[in-house]
C-alpha positions as CSV (number, residue, x, y, z in Angstrom):
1,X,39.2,-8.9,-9.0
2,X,39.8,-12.8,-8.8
3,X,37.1,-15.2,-9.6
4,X,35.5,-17.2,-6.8
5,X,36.3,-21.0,-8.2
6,X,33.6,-22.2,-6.0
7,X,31.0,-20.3,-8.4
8,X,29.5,-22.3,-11.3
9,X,30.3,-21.4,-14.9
10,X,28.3,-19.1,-16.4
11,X,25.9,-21.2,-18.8
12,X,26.3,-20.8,-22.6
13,X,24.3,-18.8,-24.6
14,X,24.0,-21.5,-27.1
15,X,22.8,-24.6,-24.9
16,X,20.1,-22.1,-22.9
17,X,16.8,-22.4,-24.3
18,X,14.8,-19.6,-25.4
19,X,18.0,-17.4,-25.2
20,X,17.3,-14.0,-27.3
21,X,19.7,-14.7,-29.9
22,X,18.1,-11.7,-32.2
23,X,19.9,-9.0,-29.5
24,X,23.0,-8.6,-30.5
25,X,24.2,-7.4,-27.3
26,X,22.4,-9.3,-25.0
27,X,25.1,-11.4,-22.4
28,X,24.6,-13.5,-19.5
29,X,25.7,-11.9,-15.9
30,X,25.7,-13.5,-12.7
31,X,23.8,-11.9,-9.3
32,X,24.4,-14.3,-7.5
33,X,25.7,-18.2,-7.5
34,X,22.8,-19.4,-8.5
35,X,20.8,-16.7,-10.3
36,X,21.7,-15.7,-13.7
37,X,20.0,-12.1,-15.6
38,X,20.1,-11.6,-19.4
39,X,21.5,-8.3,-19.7
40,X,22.6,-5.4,-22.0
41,X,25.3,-3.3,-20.9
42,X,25.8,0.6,-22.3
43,X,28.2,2.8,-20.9
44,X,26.1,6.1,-19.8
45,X,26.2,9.9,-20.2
46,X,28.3,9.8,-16.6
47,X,30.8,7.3,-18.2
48,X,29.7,4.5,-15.9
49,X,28.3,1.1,-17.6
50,X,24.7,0.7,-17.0
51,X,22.6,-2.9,-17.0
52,X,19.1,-3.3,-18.3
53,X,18.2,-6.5,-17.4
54,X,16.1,-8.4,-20.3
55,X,15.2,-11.4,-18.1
56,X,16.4,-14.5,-16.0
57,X,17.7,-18.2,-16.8
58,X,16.2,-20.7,-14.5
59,X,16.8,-24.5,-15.3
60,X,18.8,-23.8,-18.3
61,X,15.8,-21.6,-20.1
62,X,15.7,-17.9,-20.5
63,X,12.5,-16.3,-19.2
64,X,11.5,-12.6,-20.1
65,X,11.3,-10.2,-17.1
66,X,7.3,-10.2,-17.7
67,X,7.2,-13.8,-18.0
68,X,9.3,-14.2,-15.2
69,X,7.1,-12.6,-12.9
70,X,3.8,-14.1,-14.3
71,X,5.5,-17.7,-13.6
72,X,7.6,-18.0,-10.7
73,X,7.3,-16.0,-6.7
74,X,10.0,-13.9,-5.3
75,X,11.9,-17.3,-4.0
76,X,12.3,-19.0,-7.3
77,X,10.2,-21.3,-7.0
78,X,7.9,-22.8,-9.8
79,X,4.1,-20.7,-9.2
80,X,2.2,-24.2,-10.4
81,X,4.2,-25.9,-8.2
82,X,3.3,-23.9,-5.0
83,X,-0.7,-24.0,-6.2
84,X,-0.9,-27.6,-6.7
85,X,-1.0,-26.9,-10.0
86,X,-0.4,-29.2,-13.4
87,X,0.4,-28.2,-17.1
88,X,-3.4,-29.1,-17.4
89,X,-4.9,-27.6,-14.6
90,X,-5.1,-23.9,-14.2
91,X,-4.6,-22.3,-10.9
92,X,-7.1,-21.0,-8.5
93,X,-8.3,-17.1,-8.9
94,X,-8.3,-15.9,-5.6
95,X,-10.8,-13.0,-4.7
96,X,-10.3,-11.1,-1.1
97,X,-13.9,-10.8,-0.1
98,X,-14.5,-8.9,2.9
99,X,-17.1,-11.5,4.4
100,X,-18.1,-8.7,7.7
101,X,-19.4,-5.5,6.5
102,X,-18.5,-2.2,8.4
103,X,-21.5,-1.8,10.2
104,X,-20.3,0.8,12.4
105,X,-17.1,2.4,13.6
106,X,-14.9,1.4,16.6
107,X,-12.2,3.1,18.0
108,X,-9.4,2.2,20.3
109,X,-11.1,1.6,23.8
110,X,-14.1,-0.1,21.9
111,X,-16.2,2.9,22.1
112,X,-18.3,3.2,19.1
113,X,-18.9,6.8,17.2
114,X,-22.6,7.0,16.3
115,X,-24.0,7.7,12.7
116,X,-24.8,11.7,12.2
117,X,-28.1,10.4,11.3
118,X,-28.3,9.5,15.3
119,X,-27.4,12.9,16.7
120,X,-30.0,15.2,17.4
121,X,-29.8,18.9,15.4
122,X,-26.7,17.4,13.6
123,X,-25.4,20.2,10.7
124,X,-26.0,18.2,8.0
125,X,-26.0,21.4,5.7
126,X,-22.7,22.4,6.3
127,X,-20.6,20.6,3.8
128,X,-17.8,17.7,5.0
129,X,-19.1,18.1,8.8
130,X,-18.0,14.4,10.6
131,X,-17.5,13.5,13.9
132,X,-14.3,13.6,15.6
133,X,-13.7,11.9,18.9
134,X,-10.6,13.4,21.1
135,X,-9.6,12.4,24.6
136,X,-13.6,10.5,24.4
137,X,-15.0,13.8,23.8
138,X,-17.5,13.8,20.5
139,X,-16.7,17.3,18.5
140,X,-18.1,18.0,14.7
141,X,-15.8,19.9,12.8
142,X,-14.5,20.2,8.8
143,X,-11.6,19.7,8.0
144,X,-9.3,21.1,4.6
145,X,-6.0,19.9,3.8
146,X,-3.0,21.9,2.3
147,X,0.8,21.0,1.9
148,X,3.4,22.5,3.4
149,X,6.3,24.3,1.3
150,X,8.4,21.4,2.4
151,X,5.8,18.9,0.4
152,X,4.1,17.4,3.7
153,X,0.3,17.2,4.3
154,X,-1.5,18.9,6.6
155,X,-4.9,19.3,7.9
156,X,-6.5,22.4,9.1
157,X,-9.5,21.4,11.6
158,X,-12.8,23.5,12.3
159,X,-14.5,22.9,15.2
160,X,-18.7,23.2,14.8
161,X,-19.5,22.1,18.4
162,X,-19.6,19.2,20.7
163,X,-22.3,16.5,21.1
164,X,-23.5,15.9,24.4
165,X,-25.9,12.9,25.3
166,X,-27.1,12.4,21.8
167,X,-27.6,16.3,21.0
168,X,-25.1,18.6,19.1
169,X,-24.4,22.0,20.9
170,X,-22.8,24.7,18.4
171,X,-19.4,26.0,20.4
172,X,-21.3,29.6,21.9
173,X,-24.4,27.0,23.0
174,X,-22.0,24.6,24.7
175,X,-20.1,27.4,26.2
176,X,-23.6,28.7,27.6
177,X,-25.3,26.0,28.9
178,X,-21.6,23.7,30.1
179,X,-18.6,24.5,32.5
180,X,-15.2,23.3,30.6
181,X,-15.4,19.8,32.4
182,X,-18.9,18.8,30.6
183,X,-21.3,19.5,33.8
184,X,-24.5,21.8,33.5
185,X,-24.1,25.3,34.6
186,X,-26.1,26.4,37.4
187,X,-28.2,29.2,35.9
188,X,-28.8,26.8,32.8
């Protein structure tokens, strides 16, 4: 394999600062033109050599994987630098607040589910009953989930009943008192 003489040298051990001279095995390798690892090579159970990288020169000093990553982003560049921050100033913490509570739930066509607590003769005694809307039709069911032999989730649904203006109809009431389309029956 020739050598690319458009590539800078690889730097020297011995003018890097911070280099981990205690590892006796520790040499530099080259990623790319510009990005330099600190590595250890061993030659594995398959017979092929195996890296594990120690850490990363950057501006002539060797940083630990751990410092590394507390220091600089994914593009090499400087964290302080990107905050606006100095040697003296610390950076900002950030905390994600959400500032809008979840008041209520919305689904796709902006139709909103109401709260069990809403529904009239809701089955709050049967455990893990929630609301389920399908094709905007309201249903109660449970649901369990299992996984397949292949490893995949699945979910097994049980379907209470429907709710109907505001009122929830067990599956043998709705089939009673509504056709299939949702209309009242005439003897009803």
């Amino acid at each position: 394999m020739k050598k690319n003489p458009n590539l800078p040298p690889l730097p020297n051990p011995q003018e890097v600062e911070n280099y981990p001279h205690h590892i006796e095995r520790a040499i530099i390798s080259r990623k790319s033109a510009e990005n330099f690892y600190v590595v250890i090579r061993q030659k594995g159970d398959d017979n092929k050599w195996h890296e594990t990288i120690l850490g990363r020169i950057i501006d002539g000093r060797y940083y630990s994987m751990e410092e590394y990553h507390q220091t600089f982003h994914r593009s090499y560049k400087d964290k302080r630098r990107r905050l606006g921050e100095t040697e003296e100033t610390p950076a900002p913490t950030r905390k994600y607040i959400r500032h809008k509570p979840l008041t209520e739930r919305r689904l796709k066509d902006g139709i909103v589910l109401p709260k069990p607590e809403e529904i009239e003769n809701f089955p709050f005694e049967v455990e893990g009953a929630r609301l389920l809307m399908n094709k905007k039709v309201l249903y109660v069911v449970t649901s369990t989930f299992y996984k397949t032999a292949d490893g995949k989730r699945k979910e097994d649904r049980r379907y209470l009943g429907r709710v109907v203006n505001g009122r929830f109809y067990t599956t043998d009431e709705y089939r009673t008192l509504f056709k299939r389309d949702g209309t009242l029956r005439n003897n009803a």
